[in-house]
N, C-alpha and C positions, 0 to 999 in steps of 0.2 A: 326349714323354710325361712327366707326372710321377705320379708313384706317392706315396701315405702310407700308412703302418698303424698305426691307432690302439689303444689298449688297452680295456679296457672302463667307466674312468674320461672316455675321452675324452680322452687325453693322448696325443699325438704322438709314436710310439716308432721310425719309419724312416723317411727322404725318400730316392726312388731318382728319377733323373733322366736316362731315356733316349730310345733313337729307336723307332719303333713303324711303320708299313707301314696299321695299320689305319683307321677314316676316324674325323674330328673327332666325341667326344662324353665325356660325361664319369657315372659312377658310383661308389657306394657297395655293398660284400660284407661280409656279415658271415660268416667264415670256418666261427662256429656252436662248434667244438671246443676253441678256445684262446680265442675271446669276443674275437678280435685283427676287426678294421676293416680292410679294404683300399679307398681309394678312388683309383680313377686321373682325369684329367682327359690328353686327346687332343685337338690343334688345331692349325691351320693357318696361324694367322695369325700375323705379324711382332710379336718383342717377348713369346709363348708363354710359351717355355720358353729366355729366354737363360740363357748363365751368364757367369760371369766367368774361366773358365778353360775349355779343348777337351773337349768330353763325349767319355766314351771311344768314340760312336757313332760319330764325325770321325775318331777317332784309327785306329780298327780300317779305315776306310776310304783315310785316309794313306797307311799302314803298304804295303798290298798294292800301291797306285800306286808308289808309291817304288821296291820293289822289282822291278817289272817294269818302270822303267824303265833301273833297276840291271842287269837280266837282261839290256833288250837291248842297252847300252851295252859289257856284258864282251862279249856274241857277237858282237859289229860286228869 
């Protein structure tokens, strides 16, 4: 998933670039109070949403493998 929120100029004021569960599509929110833009864009397919470094979405799922298999290794 990639996330932006724009200002009420239309200038690009945050890029978030994570993982999301919900199915391909993409929209625009105008939040209305602070006149800030949120548009995400959601999809499926290869080449999406690379980056050039482990989205922390990878890393958070790493992290728990690793140590269970830490866990079972000390219990053995």
């Amino acid at each position: 998933m990639e996330a932006k929120e724009y200002d009420n100029s239309g200038r690009q004021i945050k890029f978030i670039r994570g993982c999301t569960t919900v199915a391909a599509g993409e929209a625009c929110i105008n939040r209305g109070i602070d006149n800030i833009t949120l548009c995400y864009k959601t999809c499926g397919t290869d080449g999406c949403n690379v980056a050039s470094y482990a989205s922390l979405c990878s890393i958070s799922v790493l992290i728990p493998v690793l140590l269970t298999i830490l866990f079972v290794l000390i219990r053995r």
